[in-house]
N, C-alpha and C positions, 0 to 999 in steps of 0.2 A: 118908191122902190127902196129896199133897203140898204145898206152899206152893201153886206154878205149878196144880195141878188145881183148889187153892180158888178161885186168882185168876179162872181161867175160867167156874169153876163160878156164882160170884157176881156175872160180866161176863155172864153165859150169864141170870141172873134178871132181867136187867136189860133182855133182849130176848123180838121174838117175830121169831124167826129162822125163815126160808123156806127151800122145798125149792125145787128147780131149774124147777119149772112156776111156783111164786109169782112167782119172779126174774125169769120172762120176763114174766109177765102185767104184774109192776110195771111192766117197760121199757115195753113198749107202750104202758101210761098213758102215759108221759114220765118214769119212775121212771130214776134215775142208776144202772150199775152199775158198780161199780171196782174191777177187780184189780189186788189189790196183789203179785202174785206176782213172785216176782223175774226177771228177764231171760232166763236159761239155761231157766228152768223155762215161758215163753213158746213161747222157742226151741224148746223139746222137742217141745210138746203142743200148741202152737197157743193160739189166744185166743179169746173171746166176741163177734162181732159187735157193735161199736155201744158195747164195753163201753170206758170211760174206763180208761187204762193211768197206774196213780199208785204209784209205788214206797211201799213200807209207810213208809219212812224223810220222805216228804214231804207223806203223804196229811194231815195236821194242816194244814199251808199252804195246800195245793190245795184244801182242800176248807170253808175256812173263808171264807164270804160275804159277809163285814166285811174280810177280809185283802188286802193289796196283792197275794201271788202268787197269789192263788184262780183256779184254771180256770177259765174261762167258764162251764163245766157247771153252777158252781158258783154256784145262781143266788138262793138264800135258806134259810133255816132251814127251813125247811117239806119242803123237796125228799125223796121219799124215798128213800132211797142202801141198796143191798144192796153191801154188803164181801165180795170173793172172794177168798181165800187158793186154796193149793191143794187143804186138805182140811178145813177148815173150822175151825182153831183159832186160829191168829193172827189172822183176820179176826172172831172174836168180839170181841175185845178192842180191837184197834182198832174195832169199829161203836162201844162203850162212849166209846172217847176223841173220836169223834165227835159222841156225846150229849153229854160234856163242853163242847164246842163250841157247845152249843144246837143240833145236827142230831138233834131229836126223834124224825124216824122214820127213823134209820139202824138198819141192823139187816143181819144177815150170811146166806150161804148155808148150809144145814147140808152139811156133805161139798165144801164149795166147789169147786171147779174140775173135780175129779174126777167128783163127783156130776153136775156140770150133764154134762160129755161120756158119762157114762154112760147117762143119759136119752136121749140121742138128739137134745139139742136145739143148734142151730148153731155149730159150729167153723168160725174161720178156722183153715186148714191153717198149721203151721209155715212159715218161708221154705223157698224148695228145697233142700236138701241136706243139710235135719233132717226127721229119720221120727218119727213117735209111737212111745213107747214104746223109745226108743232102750236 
């Protein structure tokens, strides 16, 4: 196994990470969801209805409750935040440095972004003139 699979593997025990039906059910409560995917891959595929757009490079800032840049969204430790990657690895690890944070019930998509549009459950469409699956 590699260093990077450990790292996961042990950010990964550290969660109890949901499938793309939990994701939504959280939202509906009032549950935060944040992808952190990057810009092009937005542009590509389109995005999550409702879901907080927080680049992986600043989701530490945004999403910490105490912090001067915090989101709005961003509204106590308590909050529970599902992290969406595009396919569900980066966003392990960062829910983990979330926990760091005292964001106790952060926790990630499994199959992130990819999973959730595979499900069938709501896409906003690319801007015009990006197709899925480009």
């Amino acid at each position: 196994m590699s260093a990077v699979d450990e790292l996961l593997a042990r950010a990964r025990r550290k969660l109890t990470r949901v499938d793309p039906a939990q994701a939504a059910a959280l939202q509906e409560a009032g549950g935060l969801l944040v992808d952190i995917r990057y810009a092009e891959l937005r542009e590509r595929d389109g995005a999550i209805p409702g879901a907080l757009i927080v680049e992986r490079n600043e989701l530490e800032w945004r999403l910490d409750p105490t912090g001067a840049h915090r989101a709005p969204e961003a509204t106590g430790h308590d909050l529970p935040v599902v992290v969406i990657c595009n396919e569900g690895y980066a966003s392990s690890l960062a829910a983990v440095s979330l926990h760091d944070l005292g964001l106790h019930r952060a926790t990630d998509l499994v199959g992130g972004f990819q999973s959730w549009r595979r499900s069938g459950l709501p896409v906003e469409p690319p801007p015009i003139g990006k197709e899925l699956n480009d």
